[in-house]
C-alpha positions as CSV (number, residue, x, y, z in Angstrom):
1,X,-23.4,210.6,37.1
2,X,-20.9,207.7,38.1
3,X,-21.4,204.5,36.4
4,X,-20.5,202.5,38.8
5,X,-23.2,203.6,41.6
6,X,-25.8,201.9,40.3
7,X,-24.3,198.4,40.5
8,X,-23.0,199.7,43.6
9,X,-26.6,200.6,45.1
10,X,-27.7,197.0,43.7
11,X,-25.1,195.2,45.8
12,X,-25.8,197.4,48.5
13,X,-29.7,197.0,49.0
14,X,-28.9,193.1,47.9
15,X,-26.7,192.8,50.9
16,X,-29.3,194.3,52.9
17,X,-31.6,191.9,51.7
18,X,-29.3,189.0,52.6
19,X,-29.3,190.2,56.2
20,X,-32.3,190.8,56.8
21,X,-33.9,188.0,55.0
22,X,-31.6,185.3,55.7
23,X,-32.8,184.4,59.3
24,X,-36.3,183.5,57.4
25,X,-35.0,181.0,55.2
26,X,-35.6,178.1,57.5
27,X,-38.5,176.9,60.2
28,X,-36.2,177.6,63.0
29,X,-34.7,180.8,61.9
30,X,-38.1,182.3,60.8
31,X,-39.8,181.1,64.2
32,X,-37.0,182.9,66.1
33,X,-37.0,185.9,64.1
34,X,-41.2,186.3,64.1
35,X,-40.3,186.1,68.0
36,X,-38.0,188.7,68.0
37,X,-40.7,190.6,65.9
38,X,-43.2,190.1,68.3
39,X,-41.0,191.2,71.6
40,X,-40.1,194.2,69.8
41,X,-43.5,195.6,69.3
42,X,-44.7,194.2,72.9
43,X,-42.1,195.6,74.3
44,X,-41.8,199.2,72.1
45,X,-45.8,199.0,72.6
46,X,-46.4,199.8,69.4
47,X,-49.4,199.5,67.5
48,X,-51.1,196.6,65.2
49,X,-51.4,193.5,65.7
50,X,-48.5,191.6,67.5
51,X,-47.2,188.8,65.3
52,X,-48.7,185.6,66.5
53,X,-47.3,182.5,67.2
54,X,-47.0,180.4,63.6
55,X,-48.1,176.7,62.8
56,X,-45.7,174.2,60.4
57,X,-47.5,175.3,57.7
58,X,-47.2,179.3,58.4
59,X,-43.5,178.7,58.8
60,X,-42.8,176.7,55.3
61,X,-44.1,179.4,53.7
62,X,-42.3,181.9,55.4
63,X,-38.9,179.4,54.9
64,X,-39.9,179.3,51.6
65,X,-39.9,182.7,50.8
66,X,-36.9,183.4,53.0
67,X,-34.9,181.2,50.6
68,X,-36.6,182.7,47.2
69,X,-35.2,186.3,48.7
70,X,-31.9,184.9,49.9
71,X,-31.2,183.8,46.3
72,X,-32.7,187.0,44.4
73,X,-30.2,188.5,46.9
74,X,-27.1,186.5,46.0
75,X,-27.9,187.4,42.2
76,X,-27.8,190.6,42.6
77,X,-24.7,190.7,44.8
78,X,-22.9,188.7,42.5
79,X,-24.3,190.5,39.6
80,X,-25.6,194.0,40.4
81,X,-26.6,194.6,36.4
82,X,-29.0,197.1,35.5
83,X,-31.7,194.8,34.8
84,X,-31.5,193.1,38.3
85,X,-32.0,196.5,40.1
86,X,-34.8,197.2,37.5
87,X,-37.0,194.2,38.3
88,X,-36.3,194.9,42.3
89,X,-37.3,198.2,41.8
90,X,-40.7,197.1,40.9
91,X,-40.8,194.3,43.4
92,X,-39.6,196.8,46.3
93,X,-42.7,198.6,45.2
94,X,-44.8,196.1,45.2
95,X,-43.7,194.6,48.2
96,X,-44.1,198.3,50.1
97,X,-47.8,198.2,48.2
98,X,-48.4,195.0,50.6
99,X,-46.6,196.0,53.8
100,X,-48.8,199.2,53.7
101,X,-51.6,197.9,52.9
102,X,-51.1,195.2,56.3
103,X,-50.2,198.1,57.8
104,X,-53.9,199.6,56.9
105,X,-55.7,196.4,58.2
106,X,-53.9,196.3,61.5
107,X,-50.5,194.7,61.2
108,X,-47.8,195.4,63.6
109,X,-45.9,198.9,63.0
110,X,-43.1,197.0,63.2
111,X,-43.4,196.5,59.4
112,X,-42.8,200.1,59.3
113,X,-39.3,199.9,59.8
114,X,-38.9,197.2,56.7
115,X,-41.4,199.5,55.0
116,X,-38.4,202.6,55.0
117,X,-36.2,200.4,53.8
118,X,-38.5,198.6,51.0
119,X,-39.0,202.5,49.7
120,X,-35.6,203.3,50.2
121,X,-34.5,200.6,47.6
122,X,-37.0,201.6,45.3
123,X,-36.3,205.6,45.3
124,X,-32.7,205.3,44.9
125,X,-31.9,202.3,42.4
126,X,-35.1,204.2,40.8
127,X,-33.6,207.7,40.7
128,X,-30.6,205.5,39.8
129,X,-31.6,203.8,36.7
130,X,-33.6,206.5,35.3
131,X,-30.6,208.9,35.5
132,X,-28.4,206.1,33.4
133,X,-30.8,206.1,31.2
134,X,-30.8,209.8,30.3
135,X,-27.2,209.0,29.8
136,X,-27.8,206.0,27.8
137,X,-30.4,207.9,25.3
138,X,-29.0,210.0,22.5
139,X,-29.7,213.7,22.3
């Protein structure tokens, strides 16, 4: 196995992260991009629950949030260790735990397509660590 694809998958799903979380790190941002949200599943029709419109108080805590993932993301894209992409391993699975389970009680489908991602992250810095790790261990 390279050595280098594991930091390299880090970075990668951290840059991802960055993109897609970044518009959520403010009020304004997050308002826009839960409107964007909500005009793609009325217009794709899909199904759930269409994301509704957000008070102050909803949109702090999605600002909030936004800028806790911008920064986990800027750690690991300026250093993609092993340990990072361990401990966002198990939040990518706990995070995909949530989005189903929303998903279960109704929330737009439009989660799904964060949901591929979320498990994306997880099976390949996963498969990623625990094949360094065989490496690492003695025979």
């Amino acid at each position: 196995m390279n050595s280098a694809l594991l930091p390299r998958a880090v970075r990668g799903f951290a840059v991802y992260d960055l993109c897609v979380t970044l518009p959520f790190a403010t009020p304004w941002t997050a308002d826009a991009m839960l409107g964007v949200m909500r005009w793609a599943h009325e217009g794709l029709a899909l199904g759930g629950e269409s994301t509704p419109a957000f008070t102050p108080t909803h949109l702090f805590f999605v600002a909030l949030f936004g800028v806790l993932a911008v920064i986990w993301a800027l750690v690991r894209v300026l250093q993609p260790t092993a340990l990072h992409g361990a401990i966002d391993t198990v939040g990518r699975g706990l995070v995909s735990a949530w989005m189903v389970l929303a998903l279960a009680q109704g929330a737009s489908q439009v989660l799904g397509v964060f949901l591929v991602m979320e498990v994306a992250g997880m099976v390949v810095q996963g498969a990623l660590l625990l094949g360094a790790r065989r490496v690492a261990a003695p025979a």
